[in-house]
Each structure stands twice: as structure tokens, then as C-alpha cells.
N, CA, C and O of each residue as an XYZ file, in Angstrom:
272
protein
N     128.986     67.789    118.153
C     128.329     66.888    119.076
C     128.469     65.439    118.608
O     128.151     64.552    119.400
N     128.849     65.171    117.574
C     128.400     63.569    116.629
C     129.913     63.540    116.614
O     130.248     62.356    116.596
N     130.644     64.088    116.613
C     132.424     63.981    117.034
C     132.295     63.168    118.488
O     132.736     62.054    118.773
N     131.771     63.819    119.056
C     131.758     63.993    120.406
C     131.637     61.958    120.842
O     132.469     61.195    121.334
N     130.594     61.797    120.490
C     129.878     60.939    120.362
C     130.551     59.341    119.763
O     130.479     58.186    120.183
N     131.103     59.890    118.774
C     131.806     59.140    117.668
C     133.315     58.832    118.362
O     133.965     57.876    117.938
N     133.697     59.443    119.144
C     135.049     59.857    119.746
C     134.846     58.826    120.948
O     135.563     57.856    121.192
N     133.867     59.189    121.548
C     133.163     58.151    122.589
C     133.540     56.985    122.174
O     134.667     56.500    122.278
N     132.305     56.371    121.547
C     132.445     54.908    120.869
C     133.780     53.968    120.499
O     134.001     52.768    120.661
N     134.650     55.172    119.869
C     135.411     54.670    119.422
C     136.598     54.249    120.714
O     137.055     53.114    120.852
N     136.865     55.139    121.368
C     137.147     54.857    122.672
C     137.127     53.947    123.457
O     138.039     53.343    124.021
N     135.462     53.800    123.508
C     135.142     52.807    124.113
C     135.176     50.881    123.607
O     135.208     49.872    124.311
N     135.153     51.041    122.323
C     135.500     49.627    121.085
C     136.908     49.542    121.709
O     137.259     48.551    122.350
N     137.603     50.475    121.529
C     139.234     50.214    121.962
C     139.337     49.627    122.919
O     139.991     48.587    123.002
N     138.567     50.289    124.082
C     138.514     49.362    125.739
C     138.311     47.943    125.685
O     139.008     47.042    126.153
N     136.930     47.884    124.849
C     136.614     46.648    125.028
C     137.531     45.371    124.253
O     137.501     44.167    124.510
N     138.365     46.122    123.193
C     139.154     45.289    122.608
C     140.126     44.410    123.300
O     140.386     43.207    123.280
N     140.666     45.696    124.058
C     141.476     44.958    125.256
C     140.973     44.287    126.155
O     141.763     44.016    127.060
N     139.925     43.896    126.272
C     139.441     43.671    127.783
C     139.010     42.251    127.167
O     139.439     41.288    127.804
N     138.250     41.966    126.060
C     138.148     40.856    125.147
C     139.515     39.916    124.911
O     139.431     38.689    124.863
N     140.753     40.616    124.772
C     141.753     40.156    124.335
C     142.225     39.387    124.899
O     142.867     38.526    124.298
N     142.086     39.356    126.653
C     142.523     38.682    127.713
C     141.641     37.427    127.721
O     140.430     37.644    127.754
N     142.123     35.916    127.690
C     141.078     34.903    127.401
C     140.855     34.385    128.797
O     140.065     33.464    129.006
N     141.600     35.014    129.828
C     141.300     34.905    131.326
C     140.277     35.487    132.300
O     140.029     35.154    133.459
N     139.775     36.391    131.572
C     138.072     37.145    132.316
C     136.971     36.035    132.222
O     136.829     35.510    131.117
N     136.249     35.656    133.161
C     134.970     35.140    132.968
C     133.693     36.024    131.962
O     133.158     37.132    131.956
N     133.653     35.100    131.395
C     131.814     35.427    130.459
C     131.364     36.484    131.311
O     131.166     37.656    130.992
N     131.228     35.960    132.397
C     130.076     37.509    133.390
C     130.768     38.750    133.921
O     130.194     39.818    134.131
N     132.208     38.479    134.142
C     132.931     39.242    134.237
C     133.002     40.462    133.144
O     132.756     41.612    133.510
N     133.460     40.062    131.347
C     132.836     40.285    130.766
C     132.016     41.319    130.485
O     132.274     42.419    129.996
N     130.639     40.676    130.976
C     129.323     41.277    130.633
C     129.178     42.642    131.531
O     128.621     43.698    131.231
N     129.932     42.233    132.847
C     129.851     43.310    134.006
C     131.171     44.939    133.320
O     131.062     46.125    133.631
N     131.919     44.492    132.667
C     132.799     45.505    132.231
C     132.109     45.982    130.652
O     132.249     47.074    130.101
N     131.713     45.368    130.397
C     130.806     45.745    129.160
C     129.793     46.750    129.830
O     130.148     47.929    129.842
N     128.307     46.357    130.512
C     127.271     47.240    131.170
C     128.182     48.164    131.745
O     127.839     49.270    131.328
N     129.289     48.291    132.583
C     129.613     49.735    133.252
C     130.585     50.346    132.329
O     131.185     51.205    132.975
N     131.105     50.293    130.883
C     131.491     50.968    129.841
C     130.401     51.600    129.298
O     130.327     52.823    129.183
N     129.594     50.862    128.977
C     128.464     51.426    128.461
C     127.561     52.118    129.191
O     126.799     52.700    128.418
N     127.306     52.315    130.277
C     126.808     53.102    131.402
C     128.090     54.262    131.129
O     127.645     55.353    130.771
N     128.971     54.223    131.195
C     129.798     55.660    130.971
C     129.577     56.461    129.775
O     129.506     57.667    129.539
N     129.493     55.399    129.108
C     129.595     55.888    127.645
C     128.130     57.260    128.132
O     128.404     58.443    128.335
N     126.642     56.665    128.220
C     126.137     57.259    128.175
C     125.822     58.556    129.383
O     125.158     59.574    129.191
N     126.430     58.197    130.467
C     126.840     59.596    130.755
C     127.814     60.772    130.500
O     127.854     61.957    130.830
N     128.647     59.861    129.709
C     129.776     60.992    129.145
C     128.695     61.636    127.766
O     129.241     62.633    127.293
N     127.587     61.370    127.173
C     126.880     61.529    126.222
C     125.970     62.674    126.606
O     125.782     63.630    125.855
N     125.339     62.532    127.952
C     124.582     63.471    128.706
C     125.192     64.911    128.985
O     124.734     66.031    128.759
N     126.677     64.385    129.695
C     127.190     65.507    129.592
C     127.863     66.339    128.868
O     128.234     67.466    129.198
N     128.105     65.545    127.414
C     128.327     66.570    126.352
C     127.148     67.172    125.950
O     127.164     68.403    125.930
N     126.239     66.668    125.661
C     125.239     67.308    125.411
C     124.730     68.609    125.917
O     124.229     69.490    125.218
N     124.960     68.650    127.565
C     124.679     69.685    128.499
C     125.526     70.742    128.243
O     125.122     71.896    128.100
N     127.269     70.234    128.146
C     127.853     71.410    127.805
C     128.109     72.239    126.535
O     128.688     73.287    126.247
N     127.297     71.130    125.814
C     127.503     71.884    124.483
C     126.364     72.682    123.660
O     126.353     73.265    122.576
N     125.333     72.421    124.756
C     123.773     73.328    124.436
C     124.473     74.771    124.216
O     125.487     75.248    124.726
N     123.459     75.344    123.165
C     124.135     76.958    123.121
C     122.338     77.505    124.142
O     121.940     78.637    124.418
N     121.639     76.024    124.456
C     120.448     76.949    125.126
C     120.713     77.443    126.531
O     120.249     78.390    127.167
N     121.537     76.578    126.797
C     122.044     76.521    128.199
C     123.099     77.526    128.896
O     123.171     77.786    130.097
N     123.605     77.841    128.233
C     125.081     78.671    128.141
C     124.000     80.289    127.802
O     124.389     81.233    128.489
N     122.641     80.659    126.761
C     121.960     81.189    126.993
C     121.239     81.628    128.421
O     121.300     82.767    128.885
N     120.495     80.434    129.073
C     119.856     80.663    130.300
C     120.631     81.065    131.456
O     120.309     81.840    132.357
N     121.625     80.463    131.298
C     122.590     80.797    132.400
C     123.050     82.427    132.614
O     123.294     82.999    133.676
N     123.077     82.910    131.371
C     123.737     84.376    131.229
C     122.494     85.154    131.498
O     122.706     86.105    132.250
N     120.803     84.980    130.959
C     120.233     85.641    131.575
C     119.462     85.063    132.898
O     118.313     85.456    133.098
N     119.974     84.284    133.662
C     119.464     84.099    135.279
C     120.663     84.429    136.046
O     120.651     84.036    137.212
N     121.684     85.059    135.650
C     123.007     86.068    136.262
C     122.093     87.179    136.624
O     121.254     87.319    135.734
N     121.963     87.904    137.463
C     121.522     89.489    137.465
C     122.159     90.064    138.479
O     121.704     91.080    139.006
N     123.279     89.495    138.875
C     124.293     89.847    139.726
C     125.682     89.024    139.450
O     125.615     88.186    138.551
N     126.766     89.155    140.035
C     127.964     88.909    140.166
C     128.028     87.160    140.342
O     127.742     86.705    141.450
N     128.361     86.330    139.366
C     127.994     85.067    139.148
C     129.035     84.470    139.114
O     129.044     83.254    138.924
């Protein structure tokens, strides 16, 4: 999960490297690609989390009681 996570970030530093690199983006421009990286970031965080629950992958197998 902290791979997961770490893999993220790092990912995401890379993006922003490039996106920094260009001295032609406005400041707010910027700030606006920064907040919606980071808004991904943390849903890509949510959903590792979800798929990597072993509680979940549990509940699921016993709320099957038929052909799923």
C-alpha cells in the first residue's frame, strides 16, 4: 500500500516537474494544475486503498450467496 502511495507521489513530482519547467504557464495556471494533480493523487489513494483491503475482498465473498 506505501508502494502504492510512494509510486503515486513520485509520479506525480515528475508531472509537476514538467509542468514547472515551462516558464510560459501563468502563476494561477500553475496553481490550477497543481490542485487537480493533487485531487488525483488523492483519489488514486482512495482507490488503492479500496482495492487493496483484504476486508473488502472478505465481505464481498460472503454477501455472494448466489452466482455473482
Amino acid at each position: 500500500m506505501k508502494k502504492y502511495i510512494a509510486s503515486i507521489a513520485f509520479l506525480f513530482a515528475l508531472g509537476m516537474s514538467a509542468a514547472f519547467a515551462q516558464d510560459d504557464i501563468s502563476p494561477s495556471r500553475k496553481q490550477a494544475i497543481d490542485s487537480l494533480a493533487l485531487e488525483k493523487v488523492r483519489d488514486l489513494s482512495k482507490y488503492i486503498s479500496i482495492i487493496g483491503s483484504k476486508e473488502t475482498a472478505v465481505l464481498r465473498s460472503e454477501s455472494c450467496h448466489g452466482p455473482c
